[in-house]
N, C-alpha and C positions, 0 to 999 in steps of 0.2 A: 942373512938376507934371503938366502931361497927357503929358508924355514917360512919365513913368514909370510913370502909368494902362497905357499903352498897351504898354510890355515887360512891364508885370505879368500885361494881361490875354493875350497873348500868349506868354506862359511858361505859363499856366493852360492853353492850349490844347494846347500841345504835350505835357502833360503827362498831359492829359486823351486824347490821342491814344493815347502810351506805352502809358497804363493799360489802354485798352480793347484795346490788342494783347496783352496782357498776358496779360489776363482772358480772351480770345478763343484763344486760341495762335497767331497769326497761322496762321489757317487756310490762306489762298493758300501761306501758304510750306510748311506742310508737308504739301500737297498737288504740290509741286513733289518731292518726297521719291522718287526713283526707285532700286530695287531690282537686286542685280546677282544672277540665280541661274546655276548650274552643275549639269548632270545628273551624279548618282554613277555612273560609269563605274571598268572596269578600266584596268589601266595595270601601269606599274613604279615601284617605289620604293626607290632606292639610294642609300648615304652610300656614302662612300669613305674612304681614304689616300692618301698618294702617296708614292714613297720613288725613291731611285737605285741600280741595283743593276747587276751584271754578269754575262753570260750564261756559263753554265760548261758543262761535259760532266758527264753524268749521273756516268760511271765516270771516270778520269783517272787512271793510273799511273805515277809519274815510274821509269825503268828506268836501274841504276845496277852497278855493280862490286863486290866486297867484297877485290879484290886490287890492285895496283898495278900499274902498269905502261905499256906504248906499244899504243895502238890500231894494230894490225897493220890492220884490213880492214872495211871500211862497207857492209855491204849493205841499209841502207832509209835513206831519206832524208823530207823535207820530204813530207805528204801520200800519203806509201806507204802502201799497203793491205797489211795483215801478218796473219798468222794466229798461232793460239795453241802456240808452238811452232816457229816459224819461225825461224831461224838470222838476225839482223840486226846480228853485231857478232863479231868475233875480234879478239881481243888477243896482243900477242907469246907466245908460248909456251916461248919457250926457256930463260925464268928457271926458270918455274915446271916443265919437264918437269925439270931437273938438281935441281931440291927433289925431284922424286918419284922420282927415280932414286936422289938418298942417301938417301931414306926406306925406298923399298927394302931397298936394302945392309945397313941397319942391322935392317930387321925378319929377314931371310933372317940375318942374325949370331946376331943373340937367338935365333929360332926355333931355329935348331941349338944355343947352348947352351942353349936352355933342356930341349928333345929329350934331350942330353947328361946332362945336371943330374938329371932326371925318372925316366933307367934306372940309374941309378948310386942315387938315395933309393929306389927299390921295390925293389932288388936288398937295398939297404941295410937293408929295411923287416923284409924274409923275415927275412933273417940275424939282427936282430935281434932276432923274435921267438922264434926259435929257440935265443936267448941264446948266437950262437958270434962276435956281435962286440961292443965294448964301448956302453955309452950314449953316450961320448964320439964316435967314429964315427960313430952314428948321429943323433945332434944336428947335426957338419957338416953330414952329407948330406942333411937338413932345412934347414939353412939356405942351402944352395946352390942347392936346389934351390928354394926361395921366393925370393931372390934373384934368378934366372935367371926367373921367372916374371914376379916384377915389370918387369923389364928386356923381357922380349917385350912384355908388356903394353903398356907405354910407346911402344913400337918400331911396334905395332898403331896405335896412335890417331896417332903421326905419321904414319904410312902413310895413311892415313884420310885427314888433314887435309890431306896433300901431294895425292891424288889430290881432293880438292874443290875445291881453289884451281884445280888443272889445269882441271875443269870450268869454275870460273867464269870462264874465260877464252872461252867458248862464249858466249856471251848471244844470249839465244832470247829472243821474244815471251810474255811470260807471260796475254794476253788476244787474242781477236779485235777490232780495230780499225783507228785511221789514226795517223800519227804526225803531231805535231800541232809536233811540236819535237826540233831534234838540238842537244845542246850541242859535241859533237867534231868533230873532223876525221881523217883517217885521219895518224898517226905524229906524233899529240899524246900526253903523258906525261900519264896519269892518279892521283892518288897518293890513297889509299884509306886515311885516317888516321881520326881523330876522325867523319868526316860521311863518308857514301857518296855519292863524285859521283854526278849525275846525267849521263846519257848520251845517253836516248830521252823522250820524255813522249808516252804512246800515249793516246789518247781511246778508249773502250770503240764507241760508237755515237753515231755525229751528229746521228742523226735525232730523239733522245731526250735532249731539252737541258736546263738549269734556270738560273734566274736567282737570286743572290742577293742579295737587297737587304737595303739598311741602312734599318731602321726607326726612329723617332725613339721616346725613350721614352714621350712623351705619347703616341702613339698606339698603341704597340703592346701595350696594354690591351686594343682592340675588334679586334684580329687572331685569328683562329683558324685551324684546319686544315681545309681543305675549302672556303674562298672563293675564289669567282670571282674574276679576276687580270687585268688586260688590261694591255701595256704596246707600247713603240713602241721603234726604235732607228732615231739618227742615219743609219745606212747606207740605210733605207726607210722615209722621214717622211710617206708614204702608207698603208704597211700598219698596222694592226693585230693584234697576235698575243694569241693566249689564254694562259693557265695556269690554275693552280690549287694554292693551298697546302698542300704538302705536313710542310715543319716548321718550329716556331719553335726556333730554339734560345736557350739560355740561359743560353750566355755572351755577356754586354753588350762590348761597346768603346766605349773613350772618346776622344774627342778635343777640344784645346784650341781656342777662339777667342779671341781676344785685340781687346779695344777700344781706345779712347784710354786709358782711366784702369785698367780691370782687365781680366781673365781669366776665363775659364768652361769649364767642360768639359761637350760634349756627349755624352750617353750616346745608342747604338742598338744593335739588334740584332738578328741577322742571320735574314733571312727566307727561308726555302728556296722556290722558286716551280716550277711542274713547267711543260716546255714544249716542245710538239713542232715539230716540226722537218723534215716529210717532203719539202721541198724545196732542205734546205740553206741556207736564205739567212741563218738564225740562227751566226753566228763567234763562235767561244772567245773571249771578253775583249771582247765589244761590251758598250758601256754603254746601259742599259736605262732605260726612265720607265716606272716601274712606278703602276698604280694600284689598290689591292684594298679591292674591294666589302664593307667591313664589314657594310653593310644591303643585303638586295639580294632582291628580291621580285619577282617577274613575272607579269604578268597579273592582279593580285588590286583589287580593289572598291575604292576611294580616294576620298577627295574633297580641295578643298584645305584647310591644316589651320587656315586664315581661318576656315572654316563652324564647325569648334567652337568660336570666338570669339564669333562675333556673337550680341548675345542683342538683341529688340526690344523696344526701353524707352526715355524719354525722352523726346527729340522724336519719334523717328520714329512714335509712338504717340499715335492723335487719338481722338475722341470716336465715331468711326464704325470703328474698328481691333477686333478679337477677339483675344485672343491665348490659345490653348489649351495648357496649361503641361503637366509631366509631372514625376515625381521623376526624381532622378539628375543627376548633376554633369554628366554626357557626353553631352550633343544635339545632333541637328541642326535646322532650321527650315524649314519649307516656307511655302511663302504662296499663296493663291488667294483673290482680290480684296482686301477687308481683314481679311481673316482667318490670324495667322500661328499653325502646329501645329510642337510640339512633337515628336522623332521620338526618344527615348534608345537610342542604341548603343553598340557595342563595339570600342572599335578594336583595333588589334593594332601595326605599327610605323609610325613617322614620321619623315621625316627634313627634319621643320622646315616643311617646302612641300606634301607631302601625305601624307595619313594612312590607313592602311586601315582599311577598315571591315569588321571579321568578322561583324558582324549587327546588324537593326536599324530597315535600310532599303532595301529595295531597287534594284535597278540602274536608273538609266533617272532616278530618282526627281528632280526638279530642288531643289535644297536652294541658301538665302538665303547668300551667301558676304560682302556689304557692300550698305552703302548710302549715298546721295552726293543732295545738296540741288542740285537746278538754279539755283536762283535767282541771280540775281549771278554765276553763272558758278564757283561754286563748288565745288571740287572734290571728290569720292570718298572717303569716308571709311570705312574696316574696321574691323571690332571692334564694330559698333554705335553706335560715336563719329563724329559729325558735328562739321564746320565750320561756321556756323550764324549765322543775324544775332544783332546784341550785345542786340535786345531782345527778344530768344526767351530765354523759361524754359530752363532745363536742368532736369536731374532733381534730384529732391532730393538735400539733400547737395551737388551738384556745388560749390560754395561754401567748403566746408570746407578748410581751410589745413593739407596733408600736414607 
């Protein structure tokens, strides 16, 4: 029986202890209550993408035949420097001069009947008008003579066509550049069916490069023309190069993945990225890690975007604490000694970590970003939310069952 006098009165005490920490706020502790500030200072603040893309030539002309035949003679090769106009290919000739020479033949034939045909219907024309030869007569020599027209006619446009093939056995430079690729060899047969081979692929200017990348769909929502671009290529995993988006285009590609059990197809689309190049070290078909600056801000007034979280309430507020409120959803907090102010501003972009501040507060200003309980060794807590002994009040409500 006095066993249990003495856990009773002993339960009373400790209970009686609880209470008056209770009732007290356990003052020591939250005088242990230390405060983290950050002065609003400029900065940068930038989200990004990232995509895989391949570095191209601004211009690129693949240079090709429209006739058939044996490359007779090569004059530019691998990285030749050529101008616009410049003679870099001859093909046999010998087919195509015997087509121009019976095309010839045959126009110099018609020409003269047609010459023929043409003074025999005006001779025919007079007479006729003068009614001393019959309509019969003169309807032949009408029709002879349109006959023999059409027939020159004819004889004109293959002439034509025979001396244009003769041309396109010349292949000239159609741009100033480099050639960046040869498909032939000299007294390889080219044959010019359905698809015009390709012969030369001339790059317009080296120094004036572009990347283009494959964007995924999800992101390429926050892409626009005119962002910052930085990307790297395997060949120089030290440098850094710039660009700048120039287009999106809008046609999508898709491509399959395949898991264990299904399949999926991934959509992207292709991003045009501008990029200079004045030392060359940018190559036609390098693959590229591209990364573009959706959000991208420099130099502008920022805090972290902690501070428009924290509000001071709860524990961290004791019987010697001020707190000077203001309207508006969006503040920040200052504190000097125990007095915390209110500051309502304006932000403008954030990308999760820090937030600009277009007006409100000025620079320099040291604003409340978290606060953290020493006591026990406990740790930092943000948001205004502390880690906190089990028999410290919380704030009202904190009890309630979400």
């Amino acid at each position: 029986m006095k066993k249990r006098r003495i856990y009773l009165v002993s339960g009373l005490l400790a209970l009686g202890v609880f209470a008056t920490c209770t009732l007290t706020g356990c003052k020591n502790a939250r005088n242990n209550v230390s405060f983290v500030t950050i002065p609003v200072s400029k900065g940068d603040i930038s989200n990004s993408v990232t995509a895989t893309g391949t570095i191209e030539p601004v211009t690129e002309v693949e240079v090709g035949t429209q006739v058939s035949g044996i490359i007779d003679k090569l004059y530019a090769d691998y990285n030749s420097v050529v101008q616009k106009g410049q003679l870099i290919a001859e093909m046999d000739k010998i087919t195509l001069q015997s087509e121009l020479a019976s095309a010839q033949a045959n126009y110099d034939g018609a020409k003269a009947e047609f010459d023929y045909q043409q003074s025999i219907y005006e001779r025919n024309k007079t007479l006729h008008e003068k009614q001393l030869i019959s309509d019969t007569d003169y309807e032949l020599a009408l029709y002879n003579y349109q006959k023999a027209k059409s027939q020159f006619d004819s004889t004109k446009a293959a002439l034509a066509k025979a001396q244009r093939n003769l041309s396109y056995a010349t292949i000239t430079s159609p741009i100033d550049g480099v050639v960046i690729d040869r498909a032939v060899e000299e007294g390889q047969t080219v044959a010019a069916g359905f698809e015009t081979p390709t012969l030369f692929t001339i790059a317009a200017d080296l120094t004036q490069m572009q990347v283009v990348a494959d964007v995924d769909e999800a992101d390429i929502g926050d892409v626009a023309e005119g962002q910052r671009v930085t990307f790297t290529v395997d060949a120089y995993p030290e440098d850094t190069f710039e660009g700048e988006v120039t287009q999106i285009r809008l046609g999508s590609t898709g491509s399959s993945s395949s898991g264990s059990s299904s399949s999926e197809s991934v959509v992207t689309y292709e991003v045009v990225i501008s990029a200079q190049n004045p030392d060359l070290k940018l190559k036609p078909r390098l693959t590229a890690n591209v990364t573009i600056f959706t959000l991208d801000k420099r130099d502008v007034l920022s805090v972290p975007a902690k501070a428009l979280r924290f509000t001071p309430e709860g524990p961290l507020v004791t019987e010697e604490t001020t707190v000077n409120g203001c309207p508006g959803e969006i503040k920040v907090w200052t504190k000097e000694g125990n007095t915390f102010t209110a500051h309502p501003v304006v932000t403008g972009i954030s990308n999760g970590i820090n937030t600009e501040i277009v007006s409100g507060i000025a620079e320099g200003t040291p604003v409340v970003i978290e606060a953290s309980f020493n006591e026990k060794g406990n740790a930092a807590a943000s948001n205004g939310s502390t880690e906190k002994n089990p028999f410290m009040p919380g704030p009202p409500g904190s009890n309630k069952k979400k």
